[in-house]
C-alpha positions in Angstrom: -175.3 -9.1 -20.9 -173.4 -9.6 -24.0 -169.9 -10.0 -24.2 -167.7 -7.1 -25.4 -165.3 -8.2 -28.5 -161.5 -9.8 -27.0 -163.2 -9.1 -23.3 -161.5 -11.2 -21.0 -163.2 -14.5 -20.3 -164.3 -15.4 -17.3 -162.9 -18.1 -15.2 -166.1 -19.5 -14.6 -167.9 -21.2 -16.9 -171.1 -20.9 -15.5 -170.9 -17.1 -16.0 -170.7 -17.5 -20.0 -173.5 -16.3 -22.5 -174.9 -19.9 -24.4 -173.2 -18.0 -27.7 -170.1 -17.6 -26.2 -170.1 -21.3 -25.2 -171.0 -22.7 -28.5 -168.1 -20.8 -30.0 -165.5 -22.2 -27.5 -167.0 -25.7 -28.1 -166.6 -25.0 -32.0 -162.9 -24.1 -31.2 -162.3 -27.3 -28.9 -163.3 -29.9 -31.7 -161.0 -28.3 -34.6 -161.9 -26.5 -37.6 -163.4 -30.2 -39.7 -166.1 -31.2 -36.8 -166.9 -27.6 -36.4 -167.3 -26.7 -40.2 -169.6 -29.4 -39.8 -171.8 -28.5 -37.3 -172.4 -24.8 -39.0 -173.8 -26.7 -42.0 -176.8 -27.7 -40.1 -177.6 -24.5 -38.2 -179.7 -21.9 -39.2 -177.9 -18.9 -40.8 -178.9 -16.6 -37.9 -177.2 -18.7 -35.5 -174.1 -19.6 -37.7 -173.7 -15.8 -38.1 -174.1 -14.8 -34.4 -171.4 -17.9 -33.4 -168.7 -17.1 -36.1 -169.1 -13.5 -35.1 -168.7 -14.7 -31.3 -165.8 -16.9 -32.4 -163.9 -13.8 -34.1 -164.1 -11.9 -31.2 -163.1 -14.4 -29.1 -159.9 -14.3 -28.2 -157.4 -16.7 -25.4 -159.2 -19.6 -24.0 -157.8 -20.8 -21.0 -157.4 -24.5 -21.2 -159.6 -25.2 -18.2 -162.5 -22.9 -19.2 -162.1 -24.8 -22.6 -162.3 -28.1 -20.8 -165.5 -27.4 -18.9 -167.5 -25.5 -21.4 -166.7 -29.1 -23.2 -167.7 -31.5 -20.0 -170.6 -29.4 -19.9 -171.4 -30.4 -23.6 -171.0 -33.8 -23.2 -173.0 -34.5 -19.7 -175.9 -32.7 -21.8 -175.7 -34.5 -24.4 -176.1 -37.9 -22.8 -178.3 -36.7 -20.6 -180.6 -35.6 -23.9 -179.8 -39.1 -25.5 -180.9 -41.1 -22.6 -184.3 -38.9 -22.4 -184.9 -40.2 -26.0 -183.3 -43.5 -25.5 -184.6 -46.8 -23.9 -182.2 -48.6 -21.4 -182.3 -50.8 -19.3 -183.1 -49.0 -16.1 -186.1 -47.1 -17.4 -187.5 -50.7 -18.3 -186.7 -51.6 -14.9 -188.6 -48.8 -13.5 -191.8 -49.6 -15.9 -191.7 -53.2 -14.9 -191.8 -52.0 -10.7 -194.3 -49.6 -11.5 -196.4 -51.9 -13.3 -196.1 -55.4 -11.7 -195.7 -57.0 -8.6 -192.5 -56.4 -7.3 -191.3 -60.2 -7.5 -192.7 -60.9 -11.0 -191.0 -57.5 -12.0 -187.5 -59.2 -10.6 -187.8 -62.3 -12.5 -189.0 -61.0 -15.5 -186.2 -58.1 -15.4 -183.5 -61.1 -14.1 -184.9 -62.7 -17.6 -183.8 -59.7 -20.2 -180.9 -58.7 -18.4 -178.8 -60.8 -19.6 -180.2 -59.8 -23.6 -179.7 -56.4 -23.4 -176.1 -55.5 -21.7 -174.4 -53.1 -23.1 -172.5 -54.4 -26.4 -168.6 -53.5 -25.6 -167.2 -51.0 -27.6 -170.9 -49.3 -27.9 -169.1 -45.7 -27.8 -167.2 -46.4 -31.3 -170.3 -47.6 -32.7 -171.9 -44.6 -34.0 -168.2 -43.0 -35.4 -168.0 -42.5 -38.6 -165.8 -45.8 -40.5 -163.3 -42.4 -41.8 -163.1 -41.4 -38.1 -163.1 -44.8 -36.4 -160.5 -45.9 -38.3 -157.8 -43.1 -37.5 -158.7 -43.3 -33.9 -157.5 -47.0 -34.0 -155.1 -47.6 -36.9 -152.4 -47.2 -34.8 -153.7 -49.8 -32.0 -151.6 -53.0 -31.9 -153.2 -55.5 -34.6 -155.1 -57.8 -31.3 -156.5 -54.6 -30.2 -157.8 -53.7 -33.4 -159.2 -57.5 -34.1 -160.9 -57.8 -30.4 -162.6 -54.1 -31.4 -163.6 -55.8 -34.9 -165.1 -58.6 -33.9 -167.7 -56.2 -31.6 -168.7 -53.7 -34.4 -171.5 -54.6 -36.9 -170.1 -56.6 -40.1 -170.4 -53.8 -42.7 -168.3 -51.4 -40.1 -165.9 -53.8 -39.7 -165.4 -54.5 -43.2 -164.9 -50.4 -44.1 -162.3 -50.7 -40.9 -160.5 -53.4 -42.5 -160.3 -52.1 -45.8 -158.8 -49.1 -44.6 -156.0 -50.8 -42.9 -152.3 -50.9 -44.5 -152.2 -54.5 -46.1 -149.6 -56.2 -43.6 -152.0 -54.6 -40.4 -154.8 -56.2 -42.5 -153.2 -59.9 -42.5 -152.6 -59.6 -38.9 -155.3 -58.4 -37.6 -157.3 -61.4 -40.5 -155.1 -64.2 -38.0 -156.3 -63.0 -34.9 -159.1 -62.5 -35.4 -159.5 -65.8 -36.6 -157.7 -67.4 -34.2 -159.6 -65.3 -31.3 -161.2 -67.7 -28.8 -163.7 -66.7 -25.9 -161.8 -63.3 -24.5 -162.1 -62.6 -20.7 -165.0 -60.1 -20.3 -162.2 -58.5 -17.9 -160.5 -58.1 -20.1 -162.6 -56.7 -22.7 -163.7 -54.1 -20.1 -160.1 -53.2 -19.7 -159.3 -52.1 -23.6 -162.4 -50.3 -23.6 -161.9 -48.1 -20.9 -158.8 -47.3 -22.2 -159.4 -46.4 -25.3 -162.5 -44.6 -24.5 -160.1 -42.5 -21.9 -157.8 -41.8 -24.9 -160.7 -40.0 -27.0 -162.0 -37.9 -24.2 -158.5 -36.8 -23.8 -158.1 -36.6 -27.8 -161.1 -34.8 -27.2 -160.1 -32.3 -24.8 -156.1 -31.8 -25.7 -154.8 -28.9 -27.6 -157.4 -27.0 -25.4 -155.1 -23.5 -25.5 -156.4 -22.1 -28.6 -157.5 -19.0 -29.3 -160.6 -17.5 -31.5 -160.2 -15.0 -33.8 -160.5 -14.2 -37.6 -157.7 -16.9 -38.5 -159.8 -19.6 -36.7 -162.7 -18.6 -38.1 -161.1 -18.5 -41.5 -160.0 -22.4 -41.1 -163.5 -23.2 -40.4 -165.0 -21.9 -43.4 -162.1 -23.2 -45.3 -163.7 -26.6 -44.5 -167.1 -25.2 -45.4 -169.1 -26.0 -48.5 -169.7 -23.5 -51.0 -173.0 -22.4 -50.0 -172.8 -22.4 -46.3 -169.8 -20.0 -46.5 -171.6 -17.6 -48.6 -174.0 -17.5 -46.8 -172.0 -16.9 -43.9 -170.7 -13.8 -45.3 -172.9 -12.0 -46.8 -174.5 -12.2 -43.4 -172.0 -10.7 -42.0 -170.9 -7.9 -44.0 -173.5 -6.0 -43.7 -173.0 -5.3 -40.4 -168.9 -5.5 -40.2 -167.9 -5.6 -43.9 -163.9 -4.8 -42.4 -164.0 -8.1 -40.6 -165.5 -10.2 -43.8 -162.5 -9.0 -45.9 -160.6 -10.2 -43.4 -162.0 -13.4 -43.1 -160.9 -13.5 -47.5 -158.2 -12.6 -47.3 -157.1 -15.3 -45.0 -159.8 -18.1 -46.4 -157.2 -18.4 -49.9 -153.7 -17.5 -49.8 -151.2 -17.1 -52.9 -150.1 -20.9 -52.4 -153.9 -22.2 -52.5 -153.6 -21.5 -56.4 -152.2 -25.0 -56.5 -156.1 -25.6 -55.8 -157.4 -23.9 -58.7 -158.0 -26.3 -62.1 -156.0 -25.5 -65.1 -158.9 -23.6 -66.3 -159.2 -21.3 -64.2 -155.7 -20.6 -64.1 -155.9 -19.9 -67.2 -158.7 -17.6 -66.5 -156.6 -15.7 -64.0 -152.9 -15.4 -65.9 -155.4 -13.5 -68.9 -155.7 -10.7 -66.2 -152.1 -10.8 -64.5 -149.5 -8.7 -65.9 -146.1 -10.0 -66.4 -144.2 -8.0 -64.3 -146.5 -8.6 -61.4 -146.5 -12.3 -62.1 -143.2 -12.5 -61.8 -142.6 -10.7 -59.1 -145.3 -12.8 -57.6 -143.6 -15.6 -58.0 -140.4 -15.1 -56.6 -140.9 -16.8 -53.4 -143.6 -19.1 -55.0 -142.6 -23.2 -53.9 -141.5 -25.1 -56.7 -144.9 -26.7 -57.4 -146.7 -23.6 -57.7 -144.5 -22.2 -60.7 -144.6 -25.6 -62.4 -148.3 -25.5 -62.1 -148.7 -21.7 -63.3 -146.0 -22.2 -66.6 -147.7 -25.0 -67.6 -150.8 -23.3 -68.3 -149.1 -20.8 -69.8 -147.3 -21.1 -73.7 -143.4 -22.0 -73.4 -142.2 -18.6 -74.7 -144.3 -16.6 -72.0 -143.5 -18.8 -69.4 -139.6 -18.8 -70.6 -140.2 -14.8 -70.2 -141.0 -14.9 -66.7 -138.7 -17.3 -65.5 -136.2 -15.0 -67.2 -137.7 -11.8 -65.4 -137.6 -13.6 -62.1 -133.5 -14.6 -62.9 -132.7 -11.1 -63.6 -135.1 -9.6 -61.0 -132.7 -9.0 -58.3 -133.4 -8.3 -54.6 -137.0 -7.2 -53.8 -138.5 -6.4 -50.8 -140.9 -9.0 -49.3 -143.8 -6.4 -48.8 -144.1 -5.8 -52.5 -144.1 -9.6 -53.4 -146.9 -10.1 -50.7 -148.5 -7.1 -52.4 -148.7 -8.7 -55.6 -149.3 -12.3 -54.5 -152.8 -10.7 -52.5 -153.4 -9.0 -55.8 -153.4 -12.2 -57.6 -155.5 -14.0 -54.9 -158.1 -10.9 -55.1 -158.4 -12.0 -58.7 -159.0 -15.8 -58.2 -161.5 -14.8 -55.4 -163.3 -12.8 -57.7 -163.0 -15.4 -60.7 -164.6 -18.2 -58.5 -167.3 -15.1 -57.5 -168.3 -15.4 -60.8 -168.2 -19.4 -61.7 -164.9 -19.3 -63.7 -162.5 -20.6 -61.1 -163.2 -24.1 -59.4 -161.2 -24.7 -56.8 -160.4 -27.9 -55.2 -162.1 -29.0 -51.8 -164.5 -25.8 -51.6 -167.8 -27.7 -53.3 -166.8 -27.1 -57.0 -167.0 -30.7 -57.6 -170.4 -31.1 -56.6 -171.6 -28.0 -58.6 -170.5 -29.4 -62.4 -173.3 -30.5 -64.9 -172.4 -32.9 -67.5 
């Protein structure tokens, strides 16, 4: 049975819909590993899940925790149905051979194929890997190093600070045969720390701003997508999804260009008024594309303004934003981070 909008969650986990799981999984690994996984799903699905995720409402960290769990034990368990190891090729050799011969050959192999330490950091991403262990003391960081594949290590390396790079460089150098001990004993801490980076901050809730985040971190295409989708059955809800996706502040995203593009339909009184609680940046950025005596006109509106109520400034700073939305709509207005780079033809 579907799950009414904001209904309370149960406390089991066992008793959620499979689309109100994916959305609390999306929640649980923040809006960049989530914006992620919506690029490669279908649109149907990526519009029944961000609907889900709107409408979801509190998570309670435990439910959050075990909807994740639940993730990860299936998703090993799906790797090693894909994946050799060692104890399938131990149950093909008994199957297959005389039980002494299959000891001695397996006793043979064994010692070829344990597992490689630090196999869970492996397949991270360098970008990823590397925040997860910049901060590690500079021997940790060498002894993790010295197990990853060369042209890992060298993207780790690189994107060390230069005085962590020498010092991590001498130990590793310097590094003779480590206790497998102790070995074992970093790794299990460190993967310990990134199941509980994985599962803290679990008390978040759904909702239109979270699902706004995500599609922040969206490309281009995958957000239109997203919501065209969904206005025709709740339009309401897309606008709100805009007008959270760019706020008045974001214009510090837009290129000069564009700015340009937007000031040409901006009164001045609005502008100003705009303005008024604008940081410091932001103006800089807006009179600069503008020519010195309008800009000089402005900041003189602003001085003389007087006190104004906050309503009417977010008024006009939404009317603004309505404008750059629109702008970008329409290919005038690139704005940084949301796939406009990759768009240009030269």
């Amino acid at each position: 049975m579907a799950r009414k909008p904001y209904e309370k969650l149960p406390s089991n986990p066992a008793e959620l819909e499979p689309l109100t799981k994916a959305a609390i999984l999306l929640l649980a690994v923040g809006p960049d590993e989530a914006a992620g996984v919506l690029r490669s799903l279908p649109n149907e699905s990526v519009e029944e899940v961000t609907r889900e995720l709107a409408s979801l409402g509190r998570v309670p960290p435990p439910l959050s925790a075990a909807v994740v769990e639940e993730f990860y034990h299936l998703s090993i368990a799906s790797r090693n149905a894909s994946e050799g190891s060692l104890e399938y090729a131990k149950m093909v050799l008994q199957n297959s051979l005389d039980p002494k011969m299959a000891e001695r050959v397996l006793q043979q192999i064994q010692t070829q194929v344990q597992k490689t330490p630090f196999s869970f950091l492996q397949r991270a991403e360098s970008e990823n890997l590397l925040t997860f262990i910049q901060d590690e003391h500079p021997q940790t960081i060498a002894l993790i190093i010295c197990h990853l594949p060369h042209h890992k290590a060298a993207e780790i390396l690189v994107g060390l600070p230069m005085q962590k790079q020498v010092e991590v460089i001498k130990r590793m150098a310097n590094m003779e045969q480590t206790n497998p001990e102790v070995i074992r004993e970093v790794e299990r801490g460190l993967e310990s720390r990134l199941s509980n980076m994985l599962l803290q901050s679990m008390e978040k809730a759904g909702g239109v701003e979270t699902v706004a985040e995500i599609l922040n971190l969206a490309d281009r295409a995958t957000e239109k997508s997203i919501m065209e989708g969904l206005e025709a059955e709740d339009p309401d809800l897309v606008e709100q999804i805009r007008r959270l996706m760019f706020v008045f502040e974001d214009i510090l995203l837009v290129n000069d260009k564009g700015i340009q593009a937007v000031l040409k339909e901006v009164e001045n009184e609005e502008l100003s008024l705009a303005l008024k609680t604008a940081s410091t940046e932001l103006q800089q950025k807006i009179f600069t594309n503008m020519s010195e005596r309008a800009s000089s006109l402005i900041k003189e509106d602003m001085e003389y303004m007087g006190p104004v109520r906050v309503s009417d400034v977010e008024a006009a700073q939404q009317r603004i934003v309505d404008i750059v939305r629109r702008l970008e709509e329409a290919g005038e207005v690139i704005i940084q981070g949301r796939g406009g780079d990759t768009e240009l033809v030269v």
